[in-house]
LOZA-978356 format. One record per residue (C-alpha): residue in one letter; x, y, z; chain; residue number from 0. Coordinates in pm, 1 decimal, padded with zeros to 6 digits, always signed. Layout:
residues N
+----+----------+----------+----------+----+-----+
: aa :       c1 :       c2 :       c3 : ch :   i :
+----+----------+----------+----------+----+-----+
:  A :        X :        Y :        Z :  A : NUM :
...
+----+----------+----------+----------+----+-----+
END
This chain:
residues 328
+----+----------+----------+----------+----+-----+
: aa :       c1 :       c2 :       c3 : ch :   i :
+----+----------+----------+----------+----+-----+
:  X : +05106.2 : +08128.2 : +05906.4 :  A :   0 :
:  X : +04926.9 : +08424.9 : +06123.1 :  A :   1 :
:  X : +05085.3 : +08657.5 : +06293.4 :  A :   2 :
:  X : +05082.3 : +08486.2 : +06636.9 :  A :   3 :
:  X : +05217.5 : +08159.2 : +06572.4 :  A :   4 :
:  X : +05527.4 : +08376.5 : +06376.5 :  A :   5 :
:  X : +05577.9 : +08541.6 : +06669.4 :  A :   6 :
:  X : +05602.6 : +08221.9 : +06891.3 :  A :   7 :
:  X : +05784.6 : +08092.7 : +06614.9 :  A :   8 :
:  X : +06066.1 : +08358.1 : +06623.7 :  A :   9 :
:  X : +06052.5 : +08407.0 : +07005.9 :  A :  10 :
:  X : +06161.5 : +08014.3 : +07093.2 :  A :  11 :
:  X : +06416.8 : +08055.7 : +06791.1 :  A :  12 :
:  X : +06518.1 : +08307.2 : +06957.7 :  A :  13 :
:  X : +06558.6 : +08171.4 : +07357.8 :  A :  14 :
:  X : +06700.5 : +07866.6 : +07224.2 :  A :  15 :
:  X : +06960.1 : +08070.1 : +07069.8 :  A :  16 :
:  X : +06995.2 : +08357.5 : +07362.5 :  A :  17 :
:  X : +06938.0 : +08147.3 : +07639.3 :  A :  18 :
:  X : +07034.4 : +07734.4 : +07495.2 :  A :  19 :
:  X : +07361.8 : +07746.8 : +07332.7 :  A :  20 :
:  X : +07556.5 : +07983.2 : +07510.1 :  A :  21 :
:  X : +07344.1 : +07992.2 : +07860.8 :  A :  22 :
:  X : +07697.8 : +07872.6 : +08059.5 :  A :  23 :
:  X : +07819.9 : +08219.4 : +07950.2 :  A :  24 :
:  X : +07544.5 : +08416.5 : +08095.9 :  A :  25 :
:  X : +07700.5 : +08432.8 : +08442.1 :  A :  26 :
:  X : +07608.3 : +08607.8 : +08746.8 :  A :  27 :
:  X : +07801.4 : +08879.6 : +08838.4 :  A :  28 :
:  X : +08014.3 : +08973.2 : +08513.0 :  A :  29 :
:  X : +07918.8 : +09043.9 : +08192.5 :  A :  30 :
:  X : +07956.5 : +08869.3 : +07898.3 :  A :  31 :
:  X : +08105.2 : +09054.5 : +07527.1 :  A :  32 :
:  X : +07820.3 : +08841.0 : +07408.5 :  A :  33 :
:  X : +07524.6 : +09138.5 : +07365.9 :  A :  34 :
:  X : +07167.8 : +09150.9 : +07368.4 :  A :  35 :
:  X : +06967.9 : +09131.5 : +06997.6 :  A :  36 :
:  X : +06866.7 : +09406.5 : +06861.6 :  A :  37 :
:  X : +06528.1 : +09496.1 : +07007.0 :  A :  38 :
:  X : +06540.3 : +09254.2 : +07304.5 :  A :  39 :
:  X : +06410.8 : +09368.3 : +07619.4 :  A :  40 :
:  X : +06549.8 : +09223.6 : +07961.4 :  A :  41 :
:  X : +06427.8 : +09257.9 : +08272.0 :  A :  42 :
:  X : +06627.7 : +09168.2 : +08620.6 :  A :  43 :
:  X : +06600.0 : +09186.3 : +08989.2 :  A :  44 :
:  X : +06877.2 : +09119.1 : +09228.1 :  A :  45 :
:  X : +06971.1 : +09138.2 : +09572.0 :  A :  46 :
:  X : +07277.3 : +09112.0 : +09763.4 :  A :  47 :
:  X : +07292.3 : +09061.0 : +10138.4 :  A :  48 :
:  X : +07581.6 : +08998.2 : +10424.0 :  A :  49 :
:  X : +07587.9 : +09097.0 : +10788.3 :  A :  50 :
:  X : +07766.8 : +09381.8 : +10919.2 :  A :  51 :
:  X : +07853.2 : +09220.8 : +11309.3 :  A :  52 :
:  X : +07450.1 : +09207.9 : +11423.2 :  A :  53 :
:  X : +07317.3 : +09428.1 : +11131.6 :  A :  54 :
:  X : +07205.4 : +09250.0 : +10772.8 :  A :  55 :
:  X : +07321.8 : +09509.1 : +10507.8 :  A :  56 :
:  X : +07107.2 : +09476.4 : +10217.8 :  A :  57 :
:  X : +07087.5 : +09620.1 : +09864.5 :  A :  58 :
:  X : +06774.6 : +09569.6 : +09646.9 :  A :  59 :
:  X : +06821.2 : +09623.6 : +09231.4 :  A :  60 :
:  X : +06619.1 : +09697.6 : +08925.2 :  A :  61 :
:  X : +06777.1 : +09637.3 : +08552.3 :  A :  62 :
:  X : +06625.0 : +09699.4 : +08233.3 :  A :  63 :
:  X : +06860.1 : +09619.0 : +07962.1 :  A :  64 :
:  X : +06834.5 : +09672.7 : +07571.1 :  A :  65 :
:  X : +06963.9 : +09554.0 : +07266.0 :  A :  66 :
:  X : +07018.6 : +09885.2 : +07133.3 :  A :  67 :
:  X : +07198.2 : +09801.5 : +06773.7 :  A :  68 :
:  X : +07287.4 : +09401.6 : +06760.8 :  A :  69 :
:  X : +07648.1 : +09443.5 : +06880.4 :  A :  70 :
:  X : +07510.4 : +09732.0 : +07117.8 :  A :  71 :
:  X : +07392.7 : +09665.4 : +07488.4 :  A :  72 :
:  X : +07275.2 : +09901.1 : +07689.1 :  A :  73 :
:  X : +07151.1 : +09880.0 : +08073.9 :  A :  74 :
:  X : +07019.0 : +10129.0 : +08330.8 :  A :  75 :
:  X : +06999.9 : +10022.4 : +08693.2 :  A :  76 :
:  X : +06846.3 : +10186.0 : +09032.9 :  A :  77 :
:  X : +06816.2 : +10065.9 : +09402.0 :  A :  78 :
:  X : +06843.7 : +10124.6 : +09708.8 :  A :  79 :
:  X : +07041.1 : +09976.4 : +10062.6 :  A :  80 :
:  X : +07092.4 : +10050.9 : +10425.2 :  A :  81 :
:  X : +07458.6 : +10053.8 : +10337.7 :  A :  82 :
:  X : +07537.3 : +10420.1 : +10456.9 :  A :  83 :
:  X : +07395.3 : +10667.4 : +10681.7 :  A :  84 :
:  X : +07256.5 : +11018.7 : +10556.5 :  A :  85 :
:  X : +07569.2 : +11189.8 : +10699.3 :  A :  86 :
:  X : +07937.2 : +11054.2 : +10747.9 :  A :  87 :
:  X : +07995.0 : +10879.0 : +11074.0 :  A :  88 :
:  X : +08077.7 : +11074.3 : +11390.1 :  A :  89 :
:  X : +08401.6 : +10981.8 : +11424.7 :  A :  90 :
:  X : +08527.6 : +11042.1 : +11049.4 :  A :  91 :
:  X : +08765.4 : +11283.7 : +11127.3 :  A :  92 :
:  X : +08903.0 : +11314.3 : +11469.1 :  A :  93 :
:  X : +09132.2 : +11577.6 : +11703.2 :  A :  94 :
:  X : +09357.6 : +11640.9 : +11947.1 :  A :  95 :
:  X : +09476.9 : +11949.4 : +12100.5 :  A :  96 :
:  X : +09831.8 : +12045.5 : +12204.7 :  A :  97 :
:  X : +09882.5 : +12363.0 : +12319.7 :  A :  98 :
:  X : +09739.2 : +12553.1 : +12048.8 :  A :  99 :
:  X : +09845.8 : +12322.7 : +11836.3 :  A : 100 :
:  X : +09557.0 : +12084.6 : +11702.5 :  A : 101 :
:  X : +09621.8 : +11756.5 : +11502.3 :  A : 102 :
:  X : +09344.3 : +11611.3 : +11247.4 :  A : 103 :
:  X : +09301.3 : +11252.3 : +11175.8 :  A : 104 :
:  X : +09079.1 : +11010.9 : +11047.0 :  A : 105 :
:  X : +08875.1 : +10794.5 : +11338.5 :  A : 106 :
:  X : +08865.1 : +10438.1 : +11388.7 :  A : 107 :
:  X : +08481.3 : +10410.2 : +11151.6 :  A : 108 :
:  X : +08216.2 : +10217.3 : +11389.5 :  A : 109 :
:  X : +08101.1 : +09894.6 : +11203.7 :  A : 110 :
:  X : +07749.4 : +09733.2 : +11258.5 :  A : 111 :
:  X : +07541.7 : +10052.7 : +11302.8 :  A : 112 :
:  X : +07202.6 : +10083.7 : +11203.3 :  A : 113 :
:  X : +07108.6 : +10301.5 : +10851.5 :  A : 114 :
:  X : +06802.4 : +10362.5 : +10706.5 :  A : 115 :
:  X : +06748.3 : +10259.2 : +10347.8 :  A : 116 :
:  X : +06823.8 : +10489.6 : +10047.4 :  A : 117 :
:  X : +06796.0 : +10512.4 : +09704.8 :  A : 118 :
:  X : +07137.1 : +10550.2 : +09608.3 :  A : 119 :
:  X : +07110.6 : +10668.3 : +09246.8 :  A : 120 :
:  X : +07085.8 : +10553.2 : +08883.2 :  A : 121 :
:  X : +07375.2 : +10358.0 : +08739.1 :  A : 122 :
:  X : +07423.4 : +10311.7 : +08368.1 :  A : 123 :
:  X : +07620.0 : +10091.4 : +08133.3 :  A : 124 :
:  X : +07699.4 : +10010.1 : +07790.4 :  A : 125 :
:  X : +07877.2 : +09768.3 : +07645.9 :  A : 126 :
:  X : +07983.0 : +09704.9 : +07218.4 :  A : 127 :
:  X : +08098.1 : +09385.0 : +07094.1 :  A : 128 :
:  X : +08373.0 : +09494.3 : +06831.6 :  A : 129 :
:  X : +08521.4 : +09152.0 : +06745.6 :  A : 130 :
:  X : +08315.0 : +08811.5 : +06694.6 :  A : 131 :
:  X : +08479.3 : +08450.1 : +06568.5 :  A : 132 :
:  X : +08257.0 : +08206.0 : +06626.5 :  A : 133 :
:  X : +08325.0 : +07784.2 : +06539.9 :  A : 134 :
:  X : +08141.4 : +07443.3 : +06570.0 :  A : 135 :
:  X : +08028.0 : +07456.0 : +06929.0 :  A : 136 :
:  X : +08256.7 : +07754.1 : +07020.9 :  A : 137 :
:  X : +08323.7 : +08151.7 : +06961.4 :  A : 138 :
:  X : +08520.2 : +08418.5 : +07103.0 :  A : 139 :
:  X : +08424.7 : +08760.7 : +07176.2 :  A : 140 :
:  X : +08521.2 : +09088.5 : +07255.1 :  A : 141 :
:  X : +08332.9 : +09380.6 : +07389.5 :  A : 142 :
:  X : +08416.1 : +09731.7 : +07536.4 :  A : 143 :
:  X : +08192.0 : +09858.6 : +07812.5 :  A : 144 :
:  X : +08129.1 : +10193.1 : +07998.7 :  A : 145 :
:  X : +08002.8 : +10299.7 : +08308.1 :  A : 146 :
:  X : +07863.0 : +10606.2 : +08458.9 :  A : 147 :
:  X : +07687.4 : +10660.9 : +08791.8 :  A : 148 :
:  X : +07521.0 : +10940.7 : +08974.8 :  A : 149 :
:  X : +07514.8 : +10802.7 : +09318.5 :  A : 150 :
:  X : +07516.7 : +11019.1 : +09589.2 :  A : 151 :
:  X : +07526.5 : +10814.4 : +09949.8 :  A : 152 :
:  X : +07790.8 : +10935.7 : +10246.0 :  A : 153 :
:  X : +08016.5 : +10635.2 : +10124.0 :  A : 154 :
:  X : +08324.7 : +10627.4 : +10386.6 :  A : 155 :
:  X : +08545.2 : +10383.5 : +10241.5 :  A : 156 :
:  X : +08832.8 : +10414.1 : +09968.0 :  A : 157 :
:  X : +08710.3 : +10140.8 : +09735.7 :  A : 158 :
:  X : +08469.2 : +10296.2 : +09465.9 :  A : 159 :
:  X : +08181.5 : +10069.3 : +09379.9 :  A : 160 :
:  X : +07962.2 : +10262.2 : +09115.0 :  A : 161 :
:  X : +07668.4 : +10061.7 : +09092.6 :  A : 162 :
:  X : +07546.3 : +10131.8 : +09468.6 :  A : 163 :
:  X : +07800.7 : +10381.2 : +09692.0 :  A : 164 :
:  X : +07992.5 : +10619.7 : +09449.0 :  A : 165 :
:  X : +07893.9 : +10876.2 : +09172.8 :  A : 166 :
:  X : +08135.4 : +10823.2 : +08853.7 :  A : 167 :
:  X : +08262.3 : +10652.1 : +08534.9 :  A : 168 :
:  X : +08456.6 : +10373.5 : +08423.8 :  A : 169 :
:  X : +08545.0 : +10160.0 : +08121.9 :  A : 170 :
:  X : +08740.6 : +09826.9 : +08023.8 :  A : 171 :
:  X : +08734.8 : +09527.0 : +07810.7 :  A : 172 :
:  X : +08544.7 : +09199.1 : +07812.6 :  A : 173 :
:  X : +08673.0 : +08900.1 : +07676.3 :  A : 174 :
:  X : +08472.2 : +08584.5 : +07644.0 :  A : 175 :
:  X : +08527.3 : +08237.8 : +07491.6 :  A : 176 :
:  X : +08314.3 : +07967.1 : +07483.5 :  A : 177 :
:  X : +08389.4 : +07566.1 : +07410.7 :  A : 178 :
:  X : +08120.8 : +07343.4 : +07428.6 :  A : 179 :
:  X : +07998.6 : +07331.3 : +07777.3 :  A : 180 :
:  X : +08270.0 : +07544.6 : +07907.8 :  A : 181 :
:  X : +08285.3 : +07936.8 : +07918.7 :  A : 182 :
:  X : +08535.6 : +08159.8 : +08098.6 :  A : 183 :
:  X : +08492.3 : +08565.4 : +08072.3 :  A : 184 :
:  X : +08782.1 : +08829.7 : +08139.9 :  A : 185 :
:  X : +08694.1 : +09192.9 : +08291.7 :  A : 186 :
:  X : +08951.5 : +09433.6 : +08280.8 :  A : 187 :
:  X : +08887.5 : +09784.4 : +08335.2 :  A : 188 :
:  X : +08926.3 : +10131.4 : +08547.0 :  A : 189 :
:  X : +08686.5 : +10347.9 : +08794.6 :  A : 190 :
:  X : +08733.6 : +10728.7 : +08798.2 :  A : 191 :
:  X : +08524.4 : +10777.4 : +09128.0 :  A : 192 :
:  X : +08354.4 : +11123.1 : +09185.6 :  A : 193 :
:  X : +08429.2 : +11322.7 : +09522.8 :  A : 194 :
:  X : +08137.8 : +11345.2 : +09761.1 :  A : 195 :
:  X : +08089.1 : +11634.3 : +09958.4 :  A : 196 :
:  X : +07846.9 : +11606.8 : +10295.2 :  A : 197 :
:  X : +07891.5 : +11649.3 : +10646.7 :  A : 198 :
:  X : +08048.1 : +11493.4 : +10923.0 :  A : 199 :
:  X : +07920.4 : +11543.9 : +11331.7 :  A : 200 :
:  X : +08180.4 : +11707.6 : +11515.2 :  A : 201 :
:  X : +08277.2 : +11435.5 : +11839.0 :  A : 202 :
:  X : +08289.2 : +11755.3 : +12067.4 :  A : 203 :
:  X : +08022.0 : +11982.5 : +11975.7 :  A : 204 :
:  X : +07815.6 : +11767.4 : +11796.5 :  A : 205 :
:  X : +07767.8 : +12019.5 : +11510.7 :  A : 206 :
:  X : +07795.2 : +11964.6 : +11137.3 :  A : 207 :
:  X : +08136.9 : +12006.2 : +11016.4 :  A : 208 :
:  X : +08158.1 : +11994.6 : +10623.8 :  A : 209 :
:  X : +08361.2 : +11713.0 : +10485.4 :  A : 210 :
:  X : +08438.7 : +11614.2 : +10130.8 :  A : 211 :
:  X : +08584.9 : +11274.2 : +10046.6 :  A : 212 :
:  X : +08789.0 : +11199.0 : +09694.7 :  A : 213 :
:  X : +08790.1 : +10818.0 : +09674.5 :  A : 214 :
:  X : +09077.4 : +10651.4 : +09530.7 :  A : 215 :
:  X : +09103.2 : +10584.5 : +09131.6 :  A : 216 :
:  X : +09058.0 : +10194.0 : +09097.9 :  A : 217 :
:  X : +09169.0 : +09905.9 : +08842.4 :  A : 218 :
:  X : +08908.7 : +09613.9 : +08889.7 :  A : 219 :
:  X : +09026.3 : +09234.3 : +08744.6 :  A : 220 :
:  X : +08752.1 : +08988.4 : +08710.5 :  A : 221 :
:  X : +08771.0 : +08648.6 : +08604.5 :  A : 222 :
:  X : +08470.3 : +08422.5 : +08531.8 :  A : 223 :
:  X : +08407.2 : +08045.3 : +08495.5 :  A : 224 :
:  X : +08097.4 : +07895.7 : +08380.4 :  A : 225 :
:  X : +07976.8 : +07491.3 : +08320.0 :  A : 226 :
:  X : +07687.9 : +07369.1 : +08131.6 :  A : 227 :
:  X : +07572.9 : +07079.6 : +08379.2 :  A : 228 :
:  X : +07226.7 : +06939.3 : +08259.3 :  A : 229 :
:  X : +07077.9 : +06913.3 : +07994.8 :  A : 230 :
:  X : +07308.0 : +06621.0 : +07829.4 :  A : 231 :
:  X : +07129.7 : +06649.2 : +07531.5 :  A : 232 :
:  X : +06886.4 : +06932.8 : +07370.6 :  A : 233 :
:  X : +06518.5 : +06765.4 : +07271.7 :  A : 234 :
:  X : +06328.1 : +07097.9 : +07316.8 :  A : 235 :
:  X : +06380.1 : +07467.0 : +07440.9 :  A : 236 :
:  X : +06174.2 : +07422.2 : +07742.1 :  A : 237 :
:  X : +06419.6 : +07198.9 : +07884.4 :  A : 238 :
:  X : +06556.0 : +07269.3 : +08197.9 :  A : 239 :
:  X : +06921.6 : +07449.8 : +08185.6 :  A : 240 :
:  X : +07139.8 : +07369.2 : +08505.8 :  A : 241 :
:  X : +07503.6 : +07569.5 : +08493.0 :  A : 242 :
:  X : +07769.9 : +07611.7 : +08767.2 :  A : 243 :
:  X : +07973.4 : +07912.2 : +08805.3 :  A : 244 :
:  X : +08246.7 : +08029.2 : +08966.0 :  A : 245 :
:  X : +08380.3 : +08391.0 : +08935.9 :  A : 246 :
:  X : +08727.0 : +08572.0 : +09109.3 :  A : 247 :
:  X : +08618.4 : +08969.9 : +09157.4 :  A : 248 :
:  X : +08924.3 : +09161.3 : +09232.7 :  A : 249 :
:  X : +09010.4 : +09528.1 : +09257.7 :  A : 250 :
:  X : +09313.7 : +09741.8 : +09373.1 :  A : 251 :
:  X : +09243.4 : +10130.5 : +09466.3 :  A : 252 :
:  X : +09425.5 : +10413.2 : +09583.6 :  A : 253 :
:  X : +09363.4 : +10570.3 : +09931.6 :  A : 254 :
:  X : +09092.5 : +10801.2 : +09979.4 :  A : 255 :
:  X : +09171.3 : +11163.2 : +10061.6 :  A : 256 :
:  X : +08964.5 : +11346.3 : +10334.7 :  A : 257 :
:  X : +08885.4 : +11752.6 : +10385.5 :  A : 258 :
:  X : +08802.3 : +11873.6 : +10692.5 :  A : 259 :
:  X : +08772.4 : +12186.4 : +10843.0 :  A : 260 :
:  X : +08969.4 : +12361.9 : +10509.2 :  A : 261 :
:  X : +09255.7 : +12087.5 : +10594.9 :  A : 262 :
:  X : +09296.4 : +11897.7 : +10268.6 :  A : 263 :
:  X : +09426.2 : +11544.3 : +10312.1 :  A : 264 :
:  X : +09363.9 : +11490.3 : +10670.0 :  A : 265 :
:  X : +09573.9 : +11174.2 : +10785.4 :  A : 266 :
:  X : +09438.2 : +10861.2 : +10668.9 :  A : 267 :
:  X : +09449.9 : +10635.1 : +11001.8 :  A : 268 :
:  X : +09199.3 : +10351.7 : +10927.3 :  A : 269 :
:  X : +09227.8 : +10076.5 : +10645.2 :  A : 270 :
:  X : +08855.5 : +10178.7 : +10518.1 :  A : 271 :
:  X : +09045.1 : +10493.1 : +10403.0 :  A : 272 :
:  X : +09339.8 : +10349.5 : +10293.3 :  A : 273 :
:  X : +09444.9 : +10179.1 : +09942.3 :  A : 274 :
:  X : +09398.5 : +09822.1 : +09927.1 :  A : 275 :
:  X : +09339.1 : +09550.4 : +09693.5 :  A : 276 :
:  X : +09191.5 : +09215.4 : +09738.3 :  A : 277 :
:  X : +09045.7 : +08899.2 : +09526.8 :  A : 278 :
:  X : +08679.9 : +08750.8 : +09616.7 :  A : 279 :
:  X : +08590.7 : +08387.4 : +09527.3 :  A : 280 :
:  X : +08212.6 : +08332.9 : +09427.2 :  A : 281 :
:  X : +08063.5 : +07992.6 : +09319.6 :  A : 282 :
:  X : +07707.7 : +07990.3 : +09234.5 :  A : 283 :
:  X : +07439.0 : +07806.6 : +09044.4 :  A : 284 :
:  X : +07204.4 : +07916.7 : +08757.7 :  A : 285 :
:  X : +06905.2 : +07733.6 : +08658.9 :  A : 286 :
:  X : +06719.0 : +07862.9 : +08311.7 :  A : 287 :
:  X : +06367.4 : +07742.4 : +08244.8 :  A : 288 :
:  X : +06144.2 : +07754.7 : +07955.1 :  A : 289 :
:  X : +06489.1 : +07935.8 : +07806.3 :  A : 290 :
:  X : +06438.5 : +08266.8 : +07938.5 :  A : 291 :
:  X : +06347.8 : +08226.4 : +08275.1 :  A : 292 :
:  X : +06686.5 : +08275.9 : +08480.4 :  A : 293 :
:  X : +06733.9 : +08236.0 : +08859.7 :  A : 294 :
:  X : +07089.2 : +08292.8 : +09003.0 :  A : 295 :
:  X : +07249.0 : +08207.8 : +09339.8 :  A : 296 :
:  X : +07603.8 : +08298.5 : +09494.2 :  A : 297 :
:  X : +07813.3 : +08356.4 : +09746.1 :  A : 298 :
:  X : +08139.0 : +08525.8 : +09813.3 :  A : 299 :
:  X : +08454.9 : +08518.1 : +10017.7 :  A : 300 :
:  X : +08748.6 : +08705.7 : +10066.1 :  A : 301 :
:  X : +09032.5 : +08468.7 : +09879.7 :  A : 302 :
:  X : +09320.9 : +08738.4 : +09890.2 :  A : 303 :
:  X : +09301.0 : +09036.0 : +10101.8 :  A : 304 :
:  X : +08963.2 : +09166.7 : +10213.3 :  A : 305 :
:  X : +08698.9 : +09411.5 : +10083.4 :  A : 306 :
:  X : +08641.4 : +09697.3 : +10343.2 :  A : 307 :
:  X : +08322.9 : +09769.9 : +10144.0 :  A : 308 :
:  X : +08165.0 : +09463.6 : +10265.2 :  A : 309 :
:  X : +08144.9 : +09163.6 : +10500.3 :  A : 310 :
:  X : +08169.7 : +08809.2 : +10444.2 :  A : 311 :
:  X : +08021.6 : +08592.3 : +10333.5 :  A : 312 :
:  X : +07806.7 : +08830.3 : +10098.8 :  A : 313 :
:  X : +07518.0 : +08619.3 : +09911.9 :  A : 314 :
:  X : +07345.7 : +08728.9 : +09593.7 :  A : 315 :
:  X : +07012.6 : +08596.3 : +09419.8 :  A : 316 :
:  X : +06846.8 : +08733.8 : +09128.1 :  A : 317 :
:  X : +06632.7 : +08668.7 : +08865.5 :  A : 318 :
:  X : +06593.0 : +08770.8 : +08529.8 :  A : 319 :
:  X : +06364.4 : +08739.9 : +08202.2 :  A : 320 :
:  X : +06407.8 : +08884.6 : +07822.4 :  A : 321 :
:  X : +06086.3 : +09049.6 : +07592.8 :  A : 322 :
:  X : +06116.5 : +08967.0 : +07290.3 :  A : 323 :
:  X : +05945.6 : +09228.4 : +07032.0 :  A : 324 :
:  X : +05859.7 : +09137.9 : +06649.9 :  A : 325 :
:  X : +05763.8 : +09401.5 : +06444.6 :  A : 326 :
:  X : +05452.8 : +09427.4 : +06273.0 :  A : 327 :
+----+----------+----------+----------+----+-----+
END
């Protein structure tokens, strides 16, 4: 056989295997402890939109991801979103004079203001599956994952989010089982946000007052669901795959502290600042063609709580394709 039609040969083994028999596990917004093959290039694009009262906030991503070693992922991601300003907002910190007494608190944060877009940074991940048992029709699997960002926006909320407002690192625990056409993921893990330090405007002289932010330390809970609807029956890897999804995002932070004209921990007045915790609730649909194709769809709502990072309802599509490499 020449070299070419090996190749094709051992790139549709390989989608039918990557993209086939466990596609209801490749879900949209978590990942899987399944990992990438060794050598496997993967390409995505996503975007995620929602409106902030008359203003769409968007964020536009590039992934490459890499099967490093075969129970070794690893991913790099950059984009950019109108999702902050260039400076914190005016009324970040505000004053009030008494006497000669003055009194420092954090403002009530305008909403729906117009930002240009930035390039927030690079974010970068890793995940290793350390435990594999895999059945007739089923397997479970078990990964541990790191995070690390070097965003560096004038984020003014609590809630850390690494991959497009806040510089930092994180790590957890992926847990993924799979039973026929039925796959449900677990993502536990932690967020050590960075501090960012930028400026504020001063509400009364309209100068640039230095401000530094330390976000709050966050535990993040995710839980994913994911059906195999169509096809019934495999005859060929260029069938169509349909899946339906359905993922719970939740996090709980602590409450952001603010610096402000050398007073450390201002008063925290507003909820942006504050700790919180909420659950989202995101069904979506997948379709997979020619197995390696991928286009995703969601949407999310608050379910418990709210997300101060974000307004509702927040909508994500994205697409994605693997490279598949033989060697010579």
């Amino acid at each position: 056989m020449n070299p070419l039609k090996m190749k094709k040969l051992f790139a549709g083994l390989f989608f039918i295997l990557l993209s086939k028999a466990n596609s209801q596990e490749l879900f949209l917004l978590n990942e899987p402890a399944s990992t990438i093959p060794k050598g496997v290039l993967g390409i995505r694009q996503f975007n995620e939109t929602y409106k902030d009262v008359n203003i769409y906030r968007n964020m536009f991503c590039l992934r490459v991801m890499y099967g490093l070693l075969p129970k070794l992922t690893v991913m790099a991601t950059a984009g950019a979103n109108n999702h902050h300003g260039k400076t914190f907002p005016d009324n970040l910190v505000s004053h009030t004079h008494n006497g000669n007494q003055t009194t420092f608190t954090t403002g009530n944060i305008q909403r729906g203001v117009q930002y240009p877009y930035q390039i927030a940074g690079v974010y970068l991940f890793a995940k290793y599956r350390f435990f594999t048992s895999d059945g007739q029709n089923s397997h479970l699997r078990m990964a541990l994952y790191g995070e690390w960002s070097n965003n560096k926006v004038a984020h003014d909320e609590a809630e850390p989010n690494l991959l497009d407002d806040t510089k930092g690192f994180g790590g957890g625990l992926i847990i993924t089982a799979l039973k026929k056409r039925f796959a449900v993921s677990l993502t536990s893990g932690v967020i050590i946000p960075g501090t960012y330090n930028g400026f504020a405007t001063d509400p009364l002289s309209s100068d640039l007052i230095p401000t530094k932010i330390n976000y709050g330390n966050a535990l993040k809970y995710n839980v994913s669901f994911g059906y195999l609807v169509l096809p019934k029956h495999y005859s060929g890897y260029k069938q169509t795959n349909l899946n339906l999804y359905v993922e719970f995002m939740g996090k709980a932070y602590q409450q952001a502290k603010v610096t402000q004209y050398g007073i450390v921990d201002v008063p925290v007045q507003t909820p942006l600042l504050q700790a919180g915790n909420y659950i989202e609730i995101h069904p979506g649909l997948q379709a997979i063609f020619n197995s390696n194709l991928r286009l995703d769809l969601s949407v999310g709502f608050p379910m418990i709580n709210t997300s101060y990072t974000r307004f509702y309802p927040m909508y994500m599509i994205g697409i994605q394709r693997y490279f598949y490499f033989r060697k010579k």
